[in-house]
Backbone bond lengths (Angstrom), bond angles and torsions (degrees), N, CA, C in turn:
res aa  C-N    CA-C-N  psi(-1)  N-CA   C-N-CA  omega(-1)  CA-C   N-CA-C  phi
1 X - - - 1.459 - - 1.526 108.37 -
2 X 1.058 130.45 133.92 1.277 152.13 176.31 2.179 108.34 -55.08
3 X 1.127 92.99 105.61 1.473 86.62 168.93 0.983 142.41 -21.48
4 X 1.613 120.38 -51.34 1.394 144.58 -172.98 1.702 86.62 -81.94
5 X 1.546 133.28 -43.85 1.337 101.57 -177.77 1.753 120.89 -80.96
6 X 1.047 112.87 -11.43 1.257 126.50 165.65 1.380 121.08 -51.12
7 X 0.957 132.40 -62.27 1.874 158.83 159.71 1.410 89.32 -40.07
8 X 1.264 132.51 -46.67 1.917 130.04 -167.80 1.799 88.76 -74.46
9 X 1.083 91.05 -54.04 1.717 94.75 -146.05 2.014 96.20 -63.01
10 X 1.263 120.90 -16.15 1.531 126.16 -166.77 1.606 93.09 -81.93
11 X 1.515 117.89 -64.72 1.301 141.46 176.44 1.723 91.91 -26.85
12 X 1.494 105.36 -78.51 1.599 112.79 -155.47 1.745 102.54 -57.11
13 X 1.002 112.97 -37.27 1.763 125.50 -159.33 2.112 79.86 -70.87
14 X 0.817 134.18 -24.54 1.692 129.93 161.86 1.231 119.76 -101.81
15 X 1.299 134.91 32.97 1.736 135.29 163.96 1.513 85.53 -72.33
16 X 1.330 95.45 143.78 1.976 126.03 163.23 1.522 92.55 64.84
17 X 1.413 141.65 -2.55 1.205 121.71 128.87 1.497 151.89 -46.54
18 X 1.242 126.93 121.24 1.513 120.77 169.63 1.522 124.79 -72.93
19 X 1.763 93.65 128.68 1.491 99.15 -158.96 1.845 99.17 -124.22
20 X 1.154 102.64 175.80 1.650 99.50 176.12 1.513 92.67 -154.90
21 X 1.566 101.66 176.67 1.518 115.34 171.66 1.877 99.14 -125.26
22 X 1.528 84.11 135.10 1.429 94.46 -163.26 1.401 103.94 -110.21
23 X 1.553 146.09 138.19 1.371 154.04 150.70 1.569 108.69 -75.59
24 X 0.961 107.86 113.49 1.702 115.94 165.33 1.432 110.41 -81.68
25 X 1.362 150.47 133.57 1.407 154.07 175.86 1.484 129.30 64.91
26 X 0.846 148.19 -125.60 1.497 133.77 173.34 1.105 116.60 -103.92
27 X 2.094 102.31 115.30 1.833 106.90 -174.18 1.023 136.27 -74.66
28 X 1.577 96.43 15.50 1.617 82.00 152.29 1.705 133.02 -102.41
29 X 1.426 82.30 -7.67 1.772 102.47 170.12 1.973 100.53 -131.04
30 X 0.711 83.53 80.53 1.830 72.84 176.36 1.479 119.80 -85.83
31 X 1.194 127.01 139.01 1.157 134.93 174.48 1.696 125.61 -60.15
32 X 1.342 106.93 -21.21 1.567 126.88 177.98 1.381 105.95 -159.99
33 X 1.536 119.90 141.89 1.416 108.67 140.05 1.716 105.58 -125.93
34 X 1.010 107.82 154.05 1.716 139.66 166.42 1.467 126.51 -96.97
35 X 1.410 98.05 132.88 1.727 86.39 152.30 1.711 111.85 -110.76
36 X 1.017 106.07 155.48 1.714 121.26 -151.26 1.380 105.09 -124.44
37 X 1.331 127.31 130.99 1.316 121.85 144.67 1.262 138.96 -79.20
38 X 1.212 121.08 102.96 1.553 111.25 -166.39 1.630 128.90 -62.44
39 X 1.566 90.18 -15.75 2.398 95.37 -178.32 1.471 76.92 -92.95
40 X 1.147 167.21 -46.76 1.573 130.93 -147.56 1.695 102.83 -125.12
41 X 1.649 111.57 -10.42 1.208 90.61 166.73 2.183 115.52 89.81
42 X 1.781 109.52 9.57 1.377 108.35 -157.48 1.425 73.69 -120.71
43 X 1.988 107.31 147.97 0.894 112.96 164.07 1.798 107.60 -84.67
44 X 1.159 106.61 161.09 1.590 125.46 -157.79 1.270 98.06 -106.97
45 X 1.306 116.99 -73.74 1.520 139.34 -169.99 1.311 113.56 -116.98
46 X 1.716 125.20 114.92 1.971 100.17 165.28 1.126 83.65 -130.91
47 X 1.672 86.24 135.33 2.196 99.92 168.19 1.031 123.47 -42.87
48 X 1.629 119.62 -34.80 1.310 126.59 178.49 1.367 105.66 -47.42
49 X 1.097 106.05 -38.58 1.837 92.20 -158.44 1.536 98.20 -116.88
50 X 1.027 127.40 -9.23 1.729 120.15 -167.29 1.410 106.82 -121.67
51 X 1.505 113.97 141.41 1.501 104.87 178.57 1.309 90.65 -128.28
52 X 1.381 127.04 162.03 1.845 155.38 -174.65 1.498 95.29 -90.13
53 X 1.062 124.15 116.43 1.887 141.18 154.15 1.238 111.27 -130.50
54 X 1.391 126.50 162.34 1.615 123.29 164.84 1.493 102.19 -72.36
55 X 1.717 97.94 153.22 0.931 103.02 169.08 1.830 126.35 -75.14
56 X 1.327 124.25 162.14 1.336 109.01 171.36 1.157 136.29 -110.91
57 X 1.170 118.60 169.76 2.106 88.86 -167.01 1.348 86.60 -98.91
């Protein structure tokens, strides 16, 4: 599966879910942040590992 569809398909599989952005360690320097789903509890996104590009067609 294609990266860029992967990242869609995680996103969509949490519509009408409640989500947050989470700081791991001290916020003012944090070691990670996340975005979180709060009903199932899966991280979505961690900076650590994911970086923001356009997508490509």
């Amino acid at each position: 599966m294609e990266s860029d569809q992967m990242l869609w398909d995680m996103l969509k599989s949490h519509i009408g879910h409640q989500v947050c952005i989470v700081a791991y360690g001290d916020t003012d320097d944090p070691m990670d942040i996340c975005l979180e789903c709060e009903e199932c509890g899966e991280v979505i996104l961690d900076a650590k590992i994911y970086t923001v590009a356009a997508r490509e067609k």
